[in-house]
Every structure is written in C-alpha cells, then in structure tokens.
BATORBA-526630 format. One line per field, with one value per residue: residue number from 1; x, y, z of N, C-alpha, C in turn; residue in three letters. Coordinates in steps of 0.02 Angstrom, whole numbers, plus 50000, padded with zeros to 5 digits. Layout:
residues N
num	NUM  ... .
n.px	X  ... .
n.py	Y  ... .
n.pz	Z  ... .
ca.px	X  ... .
ca.py	Y  ... .
ca.pz	Z  ... .
c.px	X  ... .
c.py	Y  ... .
c.pz	Z  ... .
residu	ALA  ... .
END
This chain:
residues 315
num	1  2  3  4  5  6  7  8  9  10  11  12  13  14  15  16  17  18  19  20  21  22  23  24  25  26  27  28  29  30  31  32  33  34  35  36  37  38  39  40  41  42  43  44  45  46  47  48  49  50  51  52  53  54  55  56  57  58  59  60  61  62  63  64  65  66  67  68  69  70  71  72  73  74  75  76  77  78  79  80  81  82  83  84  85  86  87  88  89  90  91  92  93  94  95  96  97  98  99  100  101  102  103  104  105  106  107  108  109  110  111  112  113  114  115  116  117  118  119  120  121  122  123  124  125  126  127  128  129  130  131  132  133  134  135  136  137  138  139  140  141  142  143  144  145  146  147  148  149  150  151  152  153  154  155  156  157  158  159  160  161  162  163  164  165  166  167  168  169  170  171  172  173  174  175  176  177  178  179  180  181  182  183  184  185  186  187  188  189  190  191  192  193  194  195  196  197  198  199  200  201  202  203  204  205  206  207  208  209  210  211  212  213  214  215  216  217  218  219  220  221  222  223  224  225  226  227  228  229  230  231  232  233  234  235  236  237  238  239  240  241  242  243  244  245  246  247  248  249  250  251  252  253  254  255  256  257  258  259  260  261  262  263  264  265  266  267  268  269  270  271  272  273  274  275  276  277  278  279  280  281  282  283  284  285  286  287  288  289  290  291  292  293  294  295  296  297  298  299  300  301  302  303  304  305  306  307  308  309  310  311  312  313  314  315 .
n.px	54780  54696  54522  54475  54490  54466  54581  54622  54774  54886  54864  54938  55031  55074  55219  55385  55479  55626  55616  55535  55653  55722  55669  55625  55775  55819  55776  55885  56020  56000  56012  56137  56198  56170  56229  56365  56360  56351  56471  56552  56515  56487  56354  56161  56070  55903  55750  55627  55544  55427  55289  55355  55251  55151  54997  54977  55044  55049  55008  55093  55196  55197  55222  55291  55475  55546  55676  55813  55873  55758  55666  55699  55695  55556  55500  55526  55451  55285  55201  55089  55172  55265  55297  55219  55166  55269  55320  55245  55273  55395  55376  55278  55373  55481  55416  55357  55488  55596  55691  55807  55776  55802  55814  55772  55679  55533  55564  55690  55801  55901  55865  55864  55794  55830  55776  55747  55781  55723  55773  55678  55574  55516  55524  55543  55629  55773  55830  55901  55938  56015  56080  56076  56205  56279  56369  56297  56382  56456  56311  56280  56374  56375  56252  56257  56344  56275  56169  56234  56268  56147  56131  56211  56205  56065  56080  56144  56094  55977  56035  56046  55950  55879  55981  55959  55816  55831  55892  55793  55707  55759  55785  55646  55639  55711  55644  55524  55559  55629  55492  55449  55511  55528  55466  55571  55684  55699  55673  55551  55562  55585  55716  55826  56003  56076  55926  55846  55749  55821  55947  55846  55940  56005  56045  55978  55845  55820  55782  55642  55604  55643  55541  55423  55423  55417  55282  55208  55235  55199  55061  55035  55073  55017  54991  54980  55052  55134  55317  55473  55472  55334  55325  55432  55370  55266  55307  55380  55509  55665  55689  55814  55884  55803  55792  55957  55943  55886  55937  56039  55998  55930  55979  55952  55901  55765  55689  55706  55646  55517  55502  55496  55402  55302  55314  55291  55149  55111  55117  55087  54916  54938  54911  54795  54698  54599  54641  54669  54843  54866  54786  54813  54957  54923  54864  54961  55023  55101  55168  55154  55120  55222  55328  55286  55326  55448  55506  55475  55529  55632  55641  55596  55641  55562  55425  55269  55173  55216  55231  55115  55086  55169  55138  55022  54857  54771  54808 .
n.py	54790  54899  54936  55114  55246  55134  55159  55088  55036  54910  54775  54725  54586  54438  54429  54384  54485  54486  54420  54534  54641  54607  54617  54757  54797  54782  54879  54982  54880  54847  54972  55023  54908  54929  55055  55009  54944  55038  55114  54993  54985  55067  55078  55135  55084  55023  55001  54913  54878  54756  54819  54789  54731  54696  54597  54466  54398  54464  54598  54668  54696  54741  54875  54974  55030  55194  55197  55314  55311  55270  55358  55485  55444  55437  55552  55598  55541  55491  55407  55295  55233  55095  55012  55010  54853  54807  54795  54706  54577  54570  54536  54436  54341  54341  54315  54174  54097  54124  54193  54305  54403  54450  54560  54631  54810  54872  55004  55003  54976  54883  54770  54712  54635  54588  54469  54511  54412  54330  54218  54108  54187  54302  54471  54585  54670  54727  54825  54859  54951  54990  55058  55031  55059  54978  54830  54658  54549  54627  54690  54572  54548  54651  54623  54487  54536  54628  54534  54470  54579  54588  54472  54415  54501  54498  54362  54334  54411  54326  54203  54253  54268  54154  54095  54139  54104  53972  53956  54029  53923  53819  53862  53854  53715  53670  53709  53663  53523  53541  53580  53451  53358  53279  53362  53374  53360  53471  53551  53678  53816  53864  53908  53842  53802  53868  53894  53987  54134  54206  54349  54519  54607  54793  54754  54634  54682  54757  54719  54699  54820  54898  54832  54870  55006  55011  54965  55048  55148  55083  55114  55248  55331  55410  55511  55692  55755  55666  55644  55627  55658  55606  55473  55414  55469  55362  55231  55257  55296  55380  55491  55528  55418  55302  55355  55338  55192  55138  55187  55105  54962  54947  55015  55121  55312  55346  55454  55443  55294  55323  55419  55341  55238  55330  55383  55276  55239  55358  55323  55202  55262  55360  55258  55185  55274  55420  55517  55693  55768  55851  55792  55669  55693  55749  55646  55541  55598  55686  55874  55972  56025  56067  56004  55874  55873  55896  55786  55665  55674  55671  55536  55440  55480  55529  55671  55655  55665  55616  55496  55425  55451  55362  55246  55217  55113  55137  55241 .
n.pz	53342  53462  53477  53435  53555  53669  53774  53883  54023  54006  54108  54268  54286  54388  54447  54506  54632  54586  54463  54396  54413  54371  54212  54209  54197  54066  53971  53995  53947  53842  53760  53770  53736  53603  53577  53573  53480  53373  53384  53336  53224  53165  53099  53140  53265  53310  53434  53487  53636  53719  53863  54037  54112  54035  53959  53884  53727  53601  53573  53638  53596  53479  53453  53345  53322  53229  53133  53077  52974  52886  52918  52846  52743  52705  52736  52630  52537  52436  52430  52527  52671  52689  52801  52920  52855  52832  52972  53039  52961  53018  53155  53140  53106  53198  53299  53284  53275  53338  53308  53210  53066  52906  52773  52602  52601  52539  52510  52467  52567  52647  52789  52949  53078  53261  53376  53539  53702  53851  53902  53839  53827  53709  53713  53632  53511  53400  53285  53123  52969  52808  52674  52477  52444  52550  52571  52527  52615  52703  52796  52826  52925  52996  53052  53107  53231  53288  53332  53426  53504  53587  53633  53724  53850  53897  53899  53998  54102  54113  54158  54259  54343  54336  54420  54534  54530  54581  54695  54784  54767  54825  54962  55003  54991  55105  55193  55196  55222  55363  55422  55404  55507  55663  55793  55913  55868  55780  55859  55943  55894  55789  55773  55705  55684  55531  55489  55527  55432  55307  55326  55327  55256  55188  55067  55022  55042  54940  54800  54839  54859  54757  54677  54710  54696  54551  54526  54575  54484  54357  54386  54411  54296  54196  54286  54287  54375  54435  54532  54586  54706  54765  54734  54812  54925  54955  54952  55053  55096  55094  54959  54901  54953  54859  54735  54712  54733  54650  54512  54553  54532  54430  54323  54261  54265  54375  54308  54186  54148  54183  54081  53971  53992  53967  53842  53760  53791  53730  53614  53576  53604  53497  53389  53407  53434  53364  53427  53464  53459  53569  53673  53686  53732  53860  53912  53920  54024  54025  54049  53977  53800  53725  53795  53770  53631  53607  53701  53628  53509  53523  53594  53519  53369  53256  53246  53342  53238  53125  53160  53179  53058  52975  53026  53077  53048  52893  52869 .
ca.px	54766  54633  54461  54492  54444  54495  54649  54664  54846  54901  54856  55003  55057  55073  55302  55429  55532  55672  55602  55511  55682  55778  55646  55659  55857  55828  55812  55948  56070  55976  56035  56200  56225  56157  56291  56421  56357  56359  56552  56598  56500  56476  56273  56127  56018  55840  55730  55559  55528  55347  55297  55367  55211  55087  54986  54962  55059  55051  54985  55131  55280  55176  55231  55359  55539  55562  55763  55837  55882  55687  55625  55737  55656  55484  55487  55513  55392  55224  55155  55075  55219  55261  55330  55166  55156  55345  55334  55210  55314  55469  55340  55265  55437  55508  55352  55358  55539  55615  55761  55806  55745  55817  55773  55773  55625  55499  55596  55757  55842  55929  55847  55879  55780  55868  55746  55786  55747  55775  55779  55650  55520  55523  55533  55546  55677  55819  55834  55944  55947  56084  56076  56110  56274  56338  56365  56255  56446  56452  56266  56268  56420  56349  56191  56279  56377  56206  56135  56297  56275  56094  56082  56249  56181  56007  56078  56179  56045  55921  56066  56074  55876  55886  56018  55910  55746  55849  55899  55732  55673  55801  55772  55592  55614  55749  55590  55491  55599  55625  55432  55405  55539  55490  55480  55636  55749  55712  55650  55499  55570  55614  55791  55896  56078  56072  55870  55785  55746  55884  55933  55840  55982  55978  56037  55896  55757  55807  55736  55560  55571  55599  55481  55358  55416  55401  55228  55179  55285  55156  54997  55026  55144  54985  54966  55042  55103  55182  55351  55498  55461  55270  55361  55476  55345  55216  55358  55390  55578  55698  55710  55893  55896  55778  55838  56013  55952  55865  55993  56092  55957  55883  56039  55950  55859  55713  55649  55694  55614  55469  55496  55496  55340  55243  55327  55253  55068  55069  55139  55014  54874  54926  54907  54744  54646  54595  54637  54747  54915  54871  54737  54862  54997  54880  54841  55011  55084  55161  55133  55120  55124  55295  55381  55297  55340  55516  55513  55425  55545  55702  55645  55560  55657  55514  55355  55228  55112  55236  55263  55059  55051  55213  55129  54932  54826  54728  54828 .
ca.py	54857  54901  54975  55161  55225  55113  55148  55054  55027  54857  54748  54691  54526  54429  54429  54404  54530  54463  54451  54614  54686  54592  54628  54802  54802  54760  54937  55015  54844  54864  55065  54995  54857  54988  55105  54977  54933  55085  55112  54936  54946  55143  55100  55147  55022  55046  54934  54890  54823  54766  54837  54738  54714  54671  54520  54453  54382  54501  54682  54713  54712  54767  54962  54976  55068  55222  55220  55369  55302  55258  55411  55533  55430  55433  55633  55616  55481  55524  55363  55267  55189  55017  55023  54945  54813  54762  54787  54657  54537  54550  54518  54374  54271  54328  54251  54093  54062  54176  54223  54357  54424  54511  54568  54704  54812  54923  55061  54980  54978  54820  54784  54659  54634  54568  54458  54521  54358  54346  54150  54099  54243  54373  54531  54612  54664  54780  54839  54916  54968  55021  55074  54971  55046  54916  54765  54607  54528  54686  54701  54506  54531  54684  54587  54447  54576  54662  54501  54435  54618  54594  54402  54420  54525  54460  54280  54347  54423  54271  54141  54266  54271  54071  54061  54173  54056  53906  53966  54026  53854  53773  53876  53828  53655  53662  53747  53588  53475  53560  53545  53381  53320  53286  53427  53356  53362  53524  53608  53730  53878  53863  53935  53768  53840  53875  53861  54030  54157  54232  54413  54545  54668  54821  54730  54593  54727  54829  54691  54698  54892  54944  54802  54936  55083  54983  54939  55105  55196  55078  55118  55307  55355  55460  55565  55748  55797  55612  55655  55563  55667  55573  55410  55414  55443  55312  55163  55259  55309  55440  55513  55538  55347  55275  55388  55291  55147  55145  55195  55039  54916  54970  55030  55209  55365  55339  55490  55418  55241  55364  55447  55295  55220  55407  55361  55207  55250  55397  55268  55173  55309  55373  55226  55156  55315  55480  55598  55756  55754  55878  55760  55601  55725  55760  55562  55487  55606  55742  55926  56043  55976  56077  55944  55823  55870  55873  55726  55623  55651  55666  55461  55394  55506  55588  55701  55627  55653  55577  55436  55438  55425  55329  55169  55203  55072  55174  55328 .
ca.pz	53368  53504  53467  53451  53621  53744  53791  53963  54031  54017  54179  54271  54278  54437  54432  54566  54627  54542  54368  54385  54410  54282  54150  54230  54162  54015  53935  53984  53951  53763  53745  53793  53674  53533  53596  53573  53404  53349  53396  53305  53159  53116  53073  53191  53273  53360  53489  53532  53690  53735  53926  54090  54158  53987  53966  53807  53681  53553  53566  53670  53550  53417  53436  53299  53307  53185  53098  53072  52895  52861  52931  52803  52658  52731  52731  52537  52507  52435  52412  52598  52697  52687  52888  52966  52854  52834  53046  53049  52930  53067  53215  53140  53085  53258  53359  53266  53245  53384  53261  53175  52982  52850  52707  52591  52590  52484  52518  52455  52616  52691  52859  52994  53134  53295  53433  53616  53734  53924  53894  53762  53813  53670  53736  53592  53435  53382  53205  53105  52909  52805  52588  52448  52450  52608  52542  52585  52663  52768  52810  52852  52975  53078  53090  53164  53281  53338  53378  53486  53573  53604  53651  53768  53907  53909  53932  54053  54157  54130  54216  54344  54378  54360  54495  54606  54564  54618  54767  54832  54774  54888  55030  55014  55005  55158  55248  55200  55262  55415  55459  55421  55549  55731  55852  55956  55818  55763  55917  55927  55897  55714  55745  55711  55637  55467  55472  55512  55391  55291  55354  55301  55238  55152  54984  55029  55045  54888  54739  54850  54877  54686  54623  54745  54652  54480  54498  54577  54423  54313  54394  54393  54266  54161  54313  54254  54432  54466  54524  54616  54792  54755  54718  54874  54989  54924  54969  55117  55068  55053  54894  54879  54938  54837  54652  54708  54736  54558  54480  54576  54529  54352  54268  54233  54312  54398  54276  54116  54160  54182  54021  53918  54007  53940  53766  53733  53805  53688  53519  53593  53577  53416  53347  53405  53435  53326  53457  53467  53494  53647  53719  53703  53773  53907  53933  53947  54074  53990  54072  53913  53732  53722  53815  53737  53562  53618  53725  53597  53456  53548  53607  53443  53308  53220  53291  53356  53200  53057  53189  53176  52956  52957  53057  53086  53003  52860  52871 .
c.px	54700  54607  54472  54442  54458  54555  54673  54745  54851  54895  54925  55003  55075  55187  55322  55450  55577  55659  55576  55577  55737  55754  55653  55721  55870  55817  55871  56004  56065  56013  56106  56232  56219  56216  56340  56417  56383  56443  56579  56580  56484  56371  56234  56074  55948  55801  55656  55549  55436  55371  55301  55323  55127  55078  54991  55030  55084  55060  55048  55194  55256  55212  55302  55419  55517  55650  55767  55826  55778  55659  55638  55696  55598  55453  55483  55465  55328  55186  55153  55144  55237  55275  55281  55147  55239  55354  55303  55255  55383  55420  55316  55317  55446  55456  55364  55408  55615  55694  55722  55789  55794  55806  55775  55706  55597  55540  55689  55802  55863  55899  55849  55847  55816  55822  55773  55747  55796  55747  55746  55576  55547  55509  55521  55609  55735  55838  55883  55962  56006  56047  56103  56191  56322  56329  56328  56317  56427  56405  56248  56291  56374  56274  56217  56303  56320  56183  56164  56269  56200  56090  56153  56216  56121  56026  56122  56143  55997  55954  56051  56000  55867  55914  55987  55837  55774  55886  55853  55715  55682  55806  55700  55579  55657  55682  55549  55501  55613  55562  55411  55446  55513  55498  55556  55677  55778  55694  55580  55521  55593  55665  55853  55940  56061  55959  55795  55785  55800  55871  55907  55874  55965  55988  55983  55842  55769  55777  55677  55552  55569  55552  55427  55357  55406  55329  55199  55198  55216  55102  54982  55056  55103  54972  55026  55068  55122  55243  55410  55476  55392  55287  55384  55425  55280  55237  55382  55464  55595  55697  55774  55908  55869  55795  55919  55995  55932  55896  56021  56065  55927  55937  56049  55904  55785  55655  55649  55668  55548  55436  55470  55433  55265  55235  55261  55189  55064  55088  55101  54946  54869  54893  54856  54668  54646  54622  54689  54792  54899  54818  54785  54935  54985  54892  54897  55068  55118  55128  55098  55136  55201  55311  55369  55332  55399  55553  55516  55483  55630  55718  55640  55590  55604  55462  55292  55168  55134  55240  55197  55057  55111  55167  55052  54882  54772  54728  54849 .
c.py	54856  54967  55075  55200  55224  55113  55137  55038  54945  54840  54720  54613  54491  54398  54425  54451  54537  54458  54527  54653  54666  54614  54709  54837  54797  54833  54968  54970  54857  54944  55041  54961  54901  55018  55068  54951  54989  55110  55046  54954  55021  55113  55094  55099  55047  54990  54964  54854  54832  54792  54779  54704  54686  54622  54531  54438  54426  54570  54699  54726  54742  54861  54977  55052  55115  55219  55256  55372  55308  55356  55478  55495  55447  55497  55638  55598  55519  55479  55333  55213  55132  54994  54996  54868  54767  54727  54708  54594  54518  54520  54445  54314  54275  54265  54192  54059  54100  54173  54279  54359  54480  54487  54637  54728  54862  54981  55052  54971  54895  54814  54712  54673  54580  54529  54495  54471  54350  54258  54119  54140  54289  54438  54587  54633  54728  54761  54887  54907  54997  55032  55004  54989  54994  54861  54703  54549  54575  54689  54623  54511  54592  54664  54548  54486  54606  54609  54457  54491  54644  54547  54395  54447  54502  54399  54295  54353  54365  54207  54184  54249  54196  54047  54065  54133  54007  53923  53982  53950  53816  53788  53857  53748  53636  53689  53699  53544  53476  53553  53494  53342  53331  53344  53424  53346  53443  53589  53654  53782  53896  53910  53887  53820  53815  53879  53913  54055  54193  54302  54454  54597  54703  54823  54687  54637  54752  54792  54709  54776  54937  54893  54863  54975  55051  54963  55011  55144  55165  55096  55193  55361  55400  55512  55621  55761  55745  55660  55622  55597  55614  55503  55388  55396  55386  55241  55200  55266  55361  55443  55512  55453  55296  55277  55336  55239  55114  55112  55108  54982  54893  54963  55096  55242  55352  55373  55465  55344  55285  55375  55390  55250  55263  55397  55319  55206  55285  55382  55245  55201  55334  55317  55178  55208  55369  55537  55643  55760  55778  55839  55713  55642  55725  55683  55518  55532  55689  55823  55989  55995  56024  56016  55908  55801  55845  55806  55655  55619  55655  55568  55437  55424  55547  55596  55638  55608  55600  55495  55371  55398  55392  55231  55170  55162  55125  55240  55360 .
c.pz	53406  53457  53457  53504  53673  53734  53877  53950  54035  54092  54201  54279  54332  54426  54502  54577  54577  54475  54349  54364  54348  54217  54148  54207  54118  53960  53937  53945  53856  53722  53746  53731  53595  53529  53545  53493  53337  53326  53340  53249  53108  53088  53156  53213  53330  53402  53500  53575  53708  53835  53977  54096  54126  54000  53903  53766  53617  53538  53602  53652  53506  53400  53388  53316  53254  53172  53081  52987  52854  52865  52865  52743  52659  52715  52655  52512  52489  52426  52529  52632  52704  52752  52902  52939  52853  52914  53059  53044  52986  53128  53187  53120  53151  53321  53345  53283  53298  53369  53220  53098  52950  52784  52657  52576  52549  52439  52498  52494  52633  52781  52882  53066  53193  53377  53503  53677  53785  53926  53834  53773  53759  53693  53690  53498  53438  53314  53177  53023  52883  52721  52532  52442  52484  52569  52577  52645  52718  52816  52855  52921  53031  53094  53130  53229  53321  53376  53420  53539  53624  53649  53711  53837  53928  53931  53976  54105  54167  54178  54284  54370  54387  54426  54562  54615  54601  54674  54833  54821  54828  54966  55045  55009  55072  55214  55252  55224  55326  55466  55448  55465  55621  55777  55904  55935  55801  55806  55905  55900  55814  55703  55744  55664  55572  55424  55465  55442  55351  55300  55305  55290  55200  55087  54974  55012  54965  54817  54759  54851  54797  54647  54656  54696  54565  54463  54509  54509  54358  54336  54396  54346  54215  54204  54310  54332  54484  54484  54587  54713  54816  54769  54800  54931  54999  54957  55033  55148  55073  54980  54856  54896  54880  54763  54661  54696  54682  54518  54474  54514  54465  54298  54236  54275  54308  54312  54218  54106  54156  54120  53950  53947  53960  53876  53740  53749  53731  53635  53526  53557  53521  53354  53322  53403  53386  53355  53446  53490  53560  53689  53727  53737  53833  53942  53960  53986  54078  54016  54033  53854  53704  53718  53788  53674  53571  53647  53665  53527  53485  53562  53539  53379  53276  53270  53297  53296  53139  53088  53164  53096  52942  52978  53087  53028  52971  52846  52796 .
residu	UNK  UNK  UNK  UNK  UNK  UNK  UNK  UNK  UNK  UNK  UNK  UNK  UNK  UNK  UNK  UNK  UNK  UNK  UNK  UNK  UNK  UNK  UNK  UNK  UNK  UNK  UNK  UNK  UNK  UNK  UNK  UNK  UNK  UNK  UNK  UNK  UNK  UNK  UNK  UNK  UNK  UNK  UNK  UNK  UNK  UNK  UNK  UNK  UNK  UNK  UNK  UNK  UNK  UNK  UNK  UNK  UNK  UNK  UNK  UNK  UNK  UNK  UNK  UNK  UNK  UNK  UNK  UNK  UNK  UNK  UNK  UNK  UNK  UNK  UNK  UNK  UNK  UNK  UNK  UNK  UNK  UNK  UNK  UNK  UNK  UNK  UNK  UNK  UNK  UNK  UNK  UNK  UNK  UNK  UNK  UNK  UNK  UNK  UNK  UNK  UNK  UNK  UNK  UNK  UNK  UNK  UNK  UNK  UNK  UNK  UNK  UNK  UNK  UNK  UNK  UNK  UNK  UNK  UNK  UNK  UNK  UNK  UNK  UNK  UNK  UNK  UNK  UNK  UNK  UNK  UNK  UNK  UNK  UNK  UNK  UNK  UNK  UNK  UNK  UNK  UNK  UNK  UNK  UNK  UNK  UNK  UNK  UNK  UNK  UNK  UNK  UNK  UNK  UNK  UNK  UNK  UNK  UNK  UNK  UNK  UNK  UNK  UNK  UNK  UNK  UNK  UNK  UNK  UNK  UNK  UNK  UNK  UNK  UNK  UNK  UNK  UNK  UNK  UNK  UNK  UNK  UNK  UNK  UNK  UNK  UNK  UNK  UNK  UNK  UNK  UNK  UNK  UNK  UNK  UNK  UNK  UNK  UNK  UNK  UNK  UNK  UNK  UNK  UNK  UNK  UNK  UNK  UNK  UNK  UNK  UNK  UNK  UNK  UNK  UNK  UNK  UNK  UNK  UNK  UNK  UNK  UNK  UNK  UNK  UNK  UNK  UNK  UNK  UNK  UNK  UNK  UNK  UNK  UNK  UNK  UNK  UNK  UNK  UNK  UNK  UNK  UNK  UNK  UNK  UNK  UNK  UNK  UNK  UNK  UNK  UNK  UNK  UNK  UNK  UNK  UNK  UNK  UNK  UNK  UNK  UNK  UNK  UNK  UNK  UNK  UNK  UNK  UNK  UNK  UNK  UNK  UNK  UNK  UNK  UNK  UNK  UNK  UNK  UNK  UNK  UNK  UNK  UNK  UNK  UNK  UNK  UNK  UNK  UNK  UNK  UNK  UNK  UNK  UNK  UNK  UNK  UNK  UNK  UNK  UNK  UNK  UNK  UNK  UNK  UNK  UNK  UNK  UNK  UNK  UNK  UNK  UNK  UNK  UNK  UNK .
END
C-alpha cells in the first residue's frame, strides 16, 4: 500500500498499439467468461484486473474483488475481516506459481482463486466462493470450468497479438534487407513490388487511433467534465465514429471503460488514504457523490465505506 496521501496515477508504460489494445480487451472478454460461468455452473464469480498501463509488479493487482457471498457474511461479522489478509495469501501463491489456489477460508467459505494471463504476464485473478454445503467434487469441477473459461480467451487473444508481433518483425526485417542491397537492384525510390509501406487503411489506422484515445482516457479520466464529445475531439475524430469504433476494438462502451478506470482510482484511494468518500468521489472523476455511491456499488458490490473496513489495513 502507498503512503497515505500520494495518490499519483500510475505512469504509463511504454506498449505497442497492439498490446495496448489487447490488454485493452481483456475486461470485457473477463465479464464474458464470468457470464458464461455463471450459466454453466449456477455460482457467481468476480475479477481483479491490475491497470493496462501500471508499472510495477505488484501494487497493481493488489486491489482485491468483493463476492457477493463474502459480502452478506461480512455485514454480520463483528469481529475484523479476514479479506485483506486471505487476499494477500491468493496474490502471493499466484505471483510465485502463476496457478490457481483454493482453500477454505476463516469465514468457512470454499474459495478458489483463478490467475488471468495474456501469456505468462499476470494480469490479474477471478474468484469465486461457494458454502460448505457444495461439495469439495463439485467446488473442484467449477473451479476447473472457471479456469478453462478464463485461460481460453486470453490465450486466444495473446496468439493473436504474437501473430501481429511477428509480422511487424518481418516487415521490419524485409525493410532491412531491402537497404542493405545495392541501389540498382532496388532502385531509389523505395517502391520495389511488394516493398513500400503497407496501406494505411481505415482498419490499419484504428489499433494506433484507440491506443490515442486509451492513453488520453488514462491521463484524464479524474477530470469531472471528461466526456466522449472531449475525447473525440482531442484524437481529432468524430464522435459517433470513434464510440463505434471502440466499441469494434475494445469489446465495450467507451463510457464504461471510463467507468471502471474511476472504480479502481477510488478502491485505490479508499484504501491507501483517510479521506472522505466525497473528496475521493471528487478525485477519481465522479460528478456528485450520488453517482458515485451508486456507481461504486453497482461495480464492486458493496458501498464504498464497507468496501473501505472490509479491506483497509488497520480498519
């Protein structure tokens, strides 16, 4: 946990297009696979992803999931939560051993954490608890099933971002090769067939034009009167093109990529600073502490404050 305080935004990360936008895809493909879990297996599953664009190692998965199931016990509880230190316990097997944990915990629940890796980066986890009623057969199998419908799409998207490095590679070493041959082979003009630049179309342009809106989206996403007309004209876009092309590119609305950026500042904030919900409302975006309330527990399951004495060190 940082100093309480500073709460700078994570620095970005020097990324391609192409990974920006794959790592980019990787929430929605996550909401998805939950979905689908949900449907097979009748129990509920949750996700931490650290941010696209963190450095570090560590601090940036750290922000723990709330479960629906946890949260309903939590409200009864009167003794200090066991949730920040159990969280820990899943973060430090996953780092080491970048597999999944289970276990049963304090709180008597069955819990299984689920790595989410876009090759052998950790990204983060998906979790999901059940009672001692399920049986540990049962509880075994829809673990296995979560972490087929987690580690499927991710290795799906990481061949594809592979295919796309090795193809820039190969156009850059065909560009090498090209200037070290003699001028009267390959002419001045560096348009031998097959040799200029590849066209710039408007599926070409659209990885480099939302990595734009993805870094701008991180560098202003606390300002309260961001909004996509702001966005649009920043990259120098239509609006109605650019919200499509999102969509296309991402997998979800511009606004709720937004929304879940605001999230995680203000889990962030709760969790390192003292301040007031309406100052950290204030801080990560949000226009009145209405919305936030609502925002805030409609994403994360509980209010902002239980989220606060459920997982604040010393609470």
């Amino acid at each position: 946990m940082s100093i309480p305080g500073q709460t700078s935004k994570p620095r970005m990360m020097v990324l391609s297009d192409q990974r920006k936008l794959a790592c980019a895809k990787i929430p929605s493909l996550i909401r998805e696979g939950l979905r689908r879990f949900r449907r097979l297996t009748g129990f509920t599953a949750v996700s931490a992803l650290r941010p696209v664009f963190a450095e570090g190692p560590t601090r940036d998965i750290s922000l723990p999931p709330v479960h629906p199931r946890c949260a309903l016990l939590l409200r009864k509880a009167t003794r200090k939560p066991p949730c920040e230190v159990e969280w820990q316990k899943h973060l430090r097997f996953g780092q080491k051993t970048l597999s999944g944990n289970r276990h049963v915990c304090p709180l008597g629940l069955r819990c299984a954490c689920v790595p989410i890796l876009l090759g052998t980066e950790l990204l983060g986890f998906a979790k999901f608890v059940a009672g001692r009623e399920v049986s540990a057969e049962r509880f075994a199998l829809a673990a296995d099933q979560l972490e087929l419908l987690i580690a499927g799409p991710c290795q799906d998207l990481h061949v594809a971002l592979l295919q796309e490095e090795i193809r820039a590679l190969r156009f850059s070493v065909s560009r090498l090769e090209r200037a070290k041959r003699p001028a009267a082979i390959t002419g001045n003009d560096g348009n031998a067939p097959g040799g200029g630049e590849p066209s710039r179309s408007a599926t070409a342009q659209s990885p480099s034009l939302i990595s734009q809106v993805l870094d701008y989206l991180n560098d202003h996403f606390t300002e309260r009167e961001l909004s996509l007309t702001c966005i649009a004209k920043a990259v120098g876009r239509n609006q109605k093109y650019l919200t499509h092309l999102f969509v296309q590119q991402v997998g979800e609305r511009m606004r709720t990529y937004l929304t879940m950026l605001r999230v995680r500042h203000a889990c962030e904030l709760l969790l390192t600073t003292p301040w007031k919900i309406q100052q950290i409302a204030r801080d990560s975006g949000f226009t009145n502490p209405v919305q936030f309330r609502q925002t805030f527990r409609r994403t994360v399951g509980v209010t902002a404050s239980e989220y606060r004495q459920i997982f604040a060190a010393g609470a």
